[in-house]
C-alpha distance (Angstrom), angle and dihedral (degrees) to the residues before:
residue distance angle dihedral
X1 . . .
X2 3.66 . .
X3 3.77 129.5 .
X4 3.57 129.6 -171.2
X5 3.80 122.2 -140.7
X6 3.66 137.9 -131.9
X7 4.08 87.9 -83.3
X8 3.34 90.9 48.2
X9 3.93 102.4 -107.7
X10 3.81 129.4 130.4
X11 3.91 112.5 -88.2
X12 4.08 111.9 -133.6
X13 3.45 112.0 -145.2
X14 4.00 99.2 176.3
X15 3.59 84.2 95.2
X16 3.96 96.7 -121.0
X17 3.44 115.0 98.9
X18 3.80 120.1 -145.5
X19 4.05 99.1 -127.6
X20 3.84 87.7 163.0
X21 3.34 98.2 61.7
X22 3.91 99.3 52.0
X23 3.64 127.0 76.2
X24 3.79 115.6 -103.7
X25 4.06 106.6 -98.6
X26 4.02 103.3 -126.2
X27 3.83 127.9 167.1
X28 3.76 145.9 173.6
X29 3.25 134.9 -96.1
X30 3.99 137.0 -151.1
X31 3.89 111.9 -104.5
X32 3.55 117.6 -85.4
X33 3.81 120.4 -81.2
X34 3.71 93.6 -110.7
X35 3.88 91.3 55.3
X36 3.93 97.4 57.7
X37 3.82 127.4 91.4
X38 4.66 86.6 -132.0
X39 3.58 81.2 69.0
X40 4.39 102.8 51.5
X41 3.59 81.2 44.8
X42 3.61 101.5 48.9
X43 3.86 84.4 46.5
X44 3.82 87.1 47.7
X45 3.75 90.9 52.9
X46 3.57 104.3 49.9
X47 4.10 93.6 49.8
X48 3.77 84.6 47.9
X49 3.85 95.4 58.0
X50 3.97 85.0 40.6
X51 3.43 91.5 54.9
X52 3.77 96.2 45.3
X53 3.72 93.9 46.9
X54 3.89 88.1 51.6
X55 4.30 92.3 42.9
X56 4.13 92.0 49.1
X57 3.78 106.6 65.1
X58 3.64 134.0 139.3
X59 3.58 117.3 -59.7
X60 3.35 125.0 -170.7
X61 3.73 111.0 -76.7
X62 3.76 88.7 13.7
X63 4.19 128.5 99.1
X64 4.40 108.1 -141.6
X65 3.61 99.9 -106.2
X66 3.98 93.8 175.5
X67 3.81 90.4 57.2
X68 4.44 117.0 175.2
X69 4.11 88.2 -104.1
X70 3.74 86.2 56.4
X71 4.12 91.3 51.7
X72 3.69 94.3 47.7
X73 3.59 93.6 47.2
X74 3.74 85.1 54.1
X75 3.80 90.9 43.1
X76 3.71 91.2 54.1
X77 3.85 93.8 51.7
X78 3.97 88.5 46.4
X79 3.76 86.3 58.8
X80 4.22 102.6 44.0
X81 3.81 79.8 41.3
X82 4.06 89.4 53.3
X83 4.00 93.1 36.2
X84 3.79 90.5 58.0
X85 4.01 92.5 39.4
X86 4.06 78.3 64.6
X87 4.01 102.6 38.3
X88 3.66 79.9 50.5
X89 4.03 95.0 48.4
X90 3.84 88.4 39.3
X91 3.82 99.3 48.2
X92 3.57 103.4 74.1
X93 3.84 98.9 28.3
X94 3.37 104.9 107.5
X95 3.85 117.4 104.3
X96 3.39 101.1 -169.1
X97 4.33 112.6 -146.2
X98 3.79 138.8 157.5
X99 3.41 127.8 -112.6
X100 3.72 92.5 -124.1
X101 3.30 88.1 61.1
């Protein structure tokens, strides 16, 4: 008895699948994170608000208002921000082709 399945290909149901016979699945990727201009940036970003939290300091008169909590906070959001830039960039990468092709 042969069945087809949802792609429209003969089902095998001896149990041994024929992994010879196929081409070998291969696909592409999205460059690596240290090739991509997201990632200089996000690098950029977090030594600016490090910078800025170190530059603005009490004076006298003056309160700090752009205290180290406040930068890591920031930092923190830079990097969820930059992790789901790549999830994003990652998830629908793949470009699926056959070796025989």
């Amino acid at each position: 008895m042969s069945m087809e399945n949802p792609l429209g290909n003969p089902a095998h149901h001896s149990g041994a699948d024929p992994v010879g016979h196929r081409p070998r699945r291969l696909s592409t990727e999205t460059k690596s994170a240290l090739k991509t201009t997201e990632f200089f940036i996000y690098l950029a970003s977090v030594v600016a608000v490090l910078i800025a939290s170190m530059v603005v300091g009490t004076e006298e008169g003056h309160t700090d208002y752009f205290r180290a909590d406040k930068a890591w906070l920031y930092i923190v959001i830079l990097t969820v921000g930059y992790m789901i830039s790549r999830g994003l960039a990652k998830s629908g990468s793949r470009d699926p082709y056959d070796e025989s092709h």
